[in-house]
C-alpha positions in Angstrom: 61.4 101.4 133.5 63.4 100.3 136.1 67.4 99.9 135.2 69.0 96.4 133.8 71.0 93.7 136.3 73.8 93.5 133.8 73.7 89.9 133.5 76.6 88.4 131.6 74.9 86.3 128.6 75.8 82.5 128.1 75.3 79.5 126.2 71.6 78.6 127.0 70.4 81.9 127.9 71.2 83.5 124.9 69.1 81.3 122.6 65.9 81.6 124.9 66.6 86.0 124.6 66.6 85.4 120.7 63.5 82.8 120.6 61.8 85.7 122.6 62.9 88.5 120.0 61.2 89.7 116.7 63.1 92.2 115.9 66.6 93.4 116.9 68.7 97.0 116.6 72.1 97.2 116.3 73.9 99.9 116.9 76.9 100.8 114.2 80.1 102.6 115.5 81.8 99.9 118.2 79.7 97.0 117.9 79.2 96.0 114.5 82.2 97.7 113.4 85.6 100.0 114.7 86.0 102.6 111.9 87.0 100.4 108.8 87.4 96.8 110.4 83.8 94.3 110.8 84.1 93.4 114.4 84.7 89.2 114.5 82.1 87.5 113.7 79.4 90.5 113.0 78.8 90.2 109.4 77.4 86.3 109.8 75.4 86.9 113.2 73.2 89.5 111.1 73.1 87.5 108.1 72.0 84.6 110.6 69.3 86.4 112.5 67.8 87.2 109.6 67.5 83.4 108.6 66.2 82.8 111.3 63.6 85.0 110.4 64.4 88.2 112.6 63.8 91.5 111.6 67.8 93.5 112.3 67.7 97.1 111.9 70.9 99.8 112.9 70.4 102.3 114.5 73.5 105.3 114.7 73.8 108.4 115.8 76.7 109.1 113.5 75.1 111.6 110.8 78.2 112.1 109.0 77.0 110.2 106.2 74.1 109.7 104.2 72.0 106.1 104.4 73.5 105.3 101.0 76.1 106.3 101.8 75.6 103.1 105.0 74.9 100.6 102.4 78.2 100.8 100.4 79.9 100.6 104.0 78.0 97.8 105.0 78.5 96.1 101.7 82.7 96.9 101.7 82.8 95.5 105.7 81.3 92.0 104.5 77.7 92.9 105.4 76.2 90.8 102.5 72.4 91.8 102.7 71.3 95.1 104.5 69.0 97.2 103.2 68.6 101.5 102.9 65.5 101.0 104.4 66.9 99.0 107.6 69.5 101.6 108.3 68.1 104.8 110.5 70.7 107.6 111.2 70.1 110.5 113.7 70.4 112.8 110.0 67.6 110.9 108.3 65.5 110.9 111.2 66.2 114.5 111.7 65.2 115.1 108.4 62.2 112.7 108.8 61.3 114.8 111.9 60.8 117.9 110.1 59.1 116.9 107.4 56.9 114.5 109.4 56.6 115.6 113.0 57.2 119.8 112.7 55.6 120.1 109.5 58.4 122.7 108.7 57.1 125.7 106.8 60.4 127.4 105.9 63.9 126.8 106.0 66.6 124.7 108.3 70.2 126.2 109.4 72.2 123.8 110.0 75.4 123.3 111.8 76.3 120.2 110.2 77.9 117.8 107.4 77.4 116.3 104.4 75.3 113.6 105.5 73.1 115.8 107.3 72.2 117.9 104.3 71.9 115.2 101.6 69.1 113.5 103.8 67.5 116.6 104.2 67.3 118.0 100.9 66.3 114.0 100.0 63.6 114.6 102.4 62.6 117.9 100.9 63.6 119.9 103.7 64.7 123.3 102.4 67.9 124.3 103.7 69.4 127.5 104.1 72.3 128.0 102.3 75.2 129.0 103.8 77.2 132.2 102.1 80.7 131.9 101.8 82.2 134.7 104.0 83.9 137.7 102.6 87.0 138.7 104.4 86.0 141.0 107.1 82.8 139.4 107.5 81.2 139.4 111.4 77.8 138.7 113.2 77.4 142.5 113.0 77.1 142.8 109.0 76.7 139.4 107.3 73.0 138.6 106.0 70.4 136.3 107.7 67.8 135.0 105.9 64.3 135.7 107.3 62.9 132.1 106.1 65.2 130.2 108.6 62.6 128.5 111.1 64.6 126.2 112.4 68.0 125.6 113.6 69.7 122.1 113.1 72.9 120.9 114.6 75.0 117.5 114.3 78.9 116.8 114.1 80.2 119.4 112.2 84.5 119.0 111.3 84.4 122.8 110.0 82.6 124.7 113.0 83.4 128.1 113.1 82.4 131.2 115.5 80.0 132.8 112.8 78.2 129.4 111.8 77.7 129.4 116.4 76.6 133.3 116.3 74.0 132.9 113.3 72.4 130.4 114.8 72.2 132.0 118.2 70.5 134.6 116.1 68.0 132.5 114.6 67.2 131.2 118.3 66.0 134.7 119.1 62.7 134.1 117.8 61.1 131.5 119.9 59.1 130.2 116.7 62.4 128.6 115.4 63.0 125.3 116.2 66.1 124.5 117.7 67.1 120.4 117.1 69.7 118.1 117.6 71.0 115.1 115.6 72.6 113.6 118.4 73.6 114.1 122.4 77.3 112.4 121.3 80.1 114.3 123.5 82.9 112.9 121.6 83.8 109.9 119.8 86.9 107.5 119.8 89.6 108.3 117.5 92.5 105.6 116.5 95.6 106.1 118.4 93.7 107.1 121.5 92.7 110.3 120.2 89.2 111.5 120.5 87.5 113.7 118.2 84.1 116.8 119.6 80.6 115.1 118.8 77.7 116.8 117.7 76.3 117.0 121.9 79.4 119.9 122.6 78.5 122.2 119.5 75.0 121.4 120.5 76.1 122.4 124.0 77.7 125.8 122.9 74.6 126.7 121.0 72.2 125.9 124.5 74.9 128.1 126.6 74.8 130.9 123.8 71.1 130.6 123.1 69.6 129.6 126.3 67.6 127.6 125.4 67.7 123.7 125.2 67.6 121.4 122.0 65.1 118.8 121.3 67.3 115.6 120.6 66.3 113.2 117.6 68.7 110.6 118.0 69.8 108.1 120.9 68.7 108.4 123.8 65.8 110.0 122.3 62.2 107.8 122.2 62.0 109.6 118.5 64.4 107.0 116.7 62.0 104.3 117.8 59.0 105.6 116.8 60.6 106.4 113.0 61.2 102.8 112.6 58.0 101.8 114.3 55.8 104.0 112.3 57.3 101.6 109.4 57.5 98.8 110.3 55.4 98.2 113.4 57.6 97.0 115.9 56.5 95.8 119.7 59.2 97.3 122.5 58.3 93.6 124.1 60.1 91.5 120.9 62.5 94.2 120.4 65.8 93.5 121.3 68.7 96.8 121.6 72.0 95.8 121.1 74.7 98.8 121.7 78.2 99.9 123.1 77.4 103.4 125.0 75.5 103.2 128.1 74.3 106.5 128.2 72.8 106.7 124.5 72.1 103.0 123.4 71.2 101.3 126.7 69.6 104.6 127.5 68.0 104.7 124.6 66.7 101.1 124.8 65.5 101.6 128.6 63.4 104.8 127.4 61.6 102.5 124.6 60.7 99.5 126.9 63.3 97.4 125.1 65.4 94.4 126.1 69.2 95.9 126.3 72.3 94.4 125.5 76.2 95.7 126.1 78.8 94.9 124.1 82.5 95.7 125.7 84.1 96.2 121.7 83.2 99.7 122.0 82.9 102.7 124.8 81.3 101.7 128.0 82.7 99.1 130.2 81.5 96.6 132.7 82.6 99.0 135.6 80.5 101.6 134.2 77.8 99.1 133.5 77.9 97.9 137.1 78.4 100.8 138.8 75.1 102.3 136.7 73.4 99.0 138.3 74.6 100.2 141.7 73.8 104.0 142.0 71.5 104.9 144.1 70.2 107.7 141.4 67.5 106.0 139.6 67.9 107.8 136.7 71.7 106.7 136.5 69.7 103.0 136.9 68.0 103.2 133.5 71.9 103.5 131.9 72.4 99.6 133.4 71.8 97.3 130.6 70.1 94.0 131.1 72.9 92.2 129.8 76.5 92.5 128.7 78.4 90.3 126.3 82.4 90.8 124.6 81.0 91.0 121.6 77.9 90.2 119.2 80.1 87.1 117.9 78.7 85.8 121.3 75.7 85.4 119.3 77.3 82.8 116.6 77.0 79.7 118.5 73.3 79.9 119.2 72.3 80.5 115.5 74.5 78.3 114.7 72.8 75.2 115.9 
C-alpha cells in the first residue's frame, strides 16, 4: 500500500472521513492521553463516536499493564464508557498469540512486567518462573528449566545481565520461540527525559541470540487480526488514529487502513512530510494520510 499525502484535516472533510468509517482505533500513550492528563477534548470525541454509532477500539503497545488494569485508567482520565474487551495491548495479544496462534506446548520466559505476566497466566500461558538469584549466581551455574519453549520480551524497568544471558540460552534451540511485545525504542518521559522500550532489550537479545524476534504489537499486521477475529472489522471502514509514524501509521498502512497523525505526541509534521517525500518506498508507508493537532479536532463534526 502506497504511503499517505499527509493532508491536514478540516471542517468539511473530516465529517465525510467519519461518515465513511465503521470502526475506529485509537492509539493510547500521546493521543488520547500524556501519562496522567486526558488530552483536551478526548474523553467526549470517544464518547461521541460511539453515539454515533462507531465501533472505537485502543490499540497500545505499552504492556506495562494489564487490560484491567486500562479500564480503571480510562475510567480515572474521564473516559466514561470503555470496555476490557475494546482495549488490546501488545501483552494480551502476546498472550493471545501463544495460546491461539503457536499453540504453546510448554513454558514462556519472559523478559518483562507485571502486565505482561498477569495476561499471560489469564490466558493460561504457563510461565516460567523466574528464581531469585543467590549471591554468586552466573550464566555458568544457575538452573534452566527444560520446559521453556519460548522466549517473550516487552519493557522490562528491572533488566538485568542474567535475565539477557538465560534467554540467549533458551534461543539455542531453534524450536523456542523467540517474540516480542513491541518494536518501541524508547518512550517520552516528563521533564524531557526518556526512558529504554521494550524494541532495545528486544534488540540486545537479537544481537546476543542472532536470531530476530517475531513482533506482536504495532507495526505488526497481528494486532489487527486479534481484534478482527472478534469483532469482524473491514480495513476499508477502519479508521487508525495514532502519534508515532513508524508504529501506528505504520501499522495502519500494513492493515489497509485509513491513517491519521496527531501532533500531541512523538512524530511531527516534518517527519510526516519528509516520510511523504523519501524516495524509499518503504519510508513512504510511515506517511500518514492525514495529520490533525489533536483528536479534539474531531469535536465539532460530532457535534453537529
Amino acid at each position: 500500500m502506497a504511503g499517505g499525502g499527509c493532508v491536514t484535516l478540516r471542517g468539511a472533510q473530516i465529517r465525510d472521513l467519519l461518515d465513511s468509517k465503521h470502526d475506529v482505533l485509537f492509539d493510547c500513550d500521546g493521543v488520547i492521553w500524556n501519562g496522567e492528563t486526558a488530552v483536551t477534548g478526548a474523553p467526549e470525541v470517544v464518547s461521541l463516536l460511539k453515539q454515533r454509532g462507531k465501533r472505537v477500539f485502543f490499540v497500545t503497545n505499552n504492556c506495562t499493564r494489564p487490560r484491567e488494569n486500562y479500564v480503571q485508567k480510562f475510567s480515572r482520565l474521564g473516559f466514561t464508557d470503555v470496555a476490557e474487551e475494546e482495549i488490546f495491548s501488545s501483552a494480551y495479544c502476546s498472550a493471545a498469540y501463544l495460546r491461539d496462534v503457536a499453540r504453546l506446548q510448554g513454558k514462556v520466559y519472559v523478559i518483562g512486567c507485571g502486565g505482561v505476566m498477569k495476561e499471560l497466566r489469564d490466558a493460561g500461558v504457563p510461565v516460567a518462573e523466574e528464581e531469585d538469584a543467590e549471591p554468586g549466581a552466573s550464566i555458568y551455574t544457575c538452573p534452566l528449566d527444560p520446559d521453556v519453549k519460548a522466549v517473550l520480551v516487552g519493557y522490562d524497568e528491572n533488566f538485568t545481565f542474567m535475565k539477557l544471558a538465560k534467554a540467549c540460552c533458551y534461543l539455542r534451540s531453534p524450536e523456542c520461540l523467540f517474540l516480542a511485545t513491541d518494536p518501541d525504542p524508547w518512550h517520552p518521559l516528563t521533564g524531557g527525559r526518556v526512558t529504554p522500550g521494550s524494541g532495545s532489550l528486544t534488540a540486545a537479545l537479537e544481537t546476543a541470540s542472532s536470531r530476530k524476534a517475531t513482533v506482536i504489537g504495532k507495526p505488526s499486521r497481528f494486532m489487527f487480526e486479534c481484534i478482527s477475529s472478534q469483532f469482524g472489522l473491514d480495513p476499508a471502514r477502519s479508521l487508525m488514529i495514532g502519534d508515532r509514524l513508524e508504529t501506528d501509521v505504520l501499522f495502519g498502512s500494513n492493515c489497509g487502513l485509513t491513517t491519521v497523525l496527531t501532533l500531541t505526541g512523538v512524530s511531527t509534521l516534518q517527519e510526516a512530510l519528509a516520510y511523504r517525500d523519501s524516495q524509499e518506498p518503504q519510508q513512504k508507508h510511515c506517511a500518514p494520510d492525514y495529520v490533525m493537532e489533536s483528536v479534539a479536532d474531531f469535536l465539532q463534526a460530532l457535534e453537529e
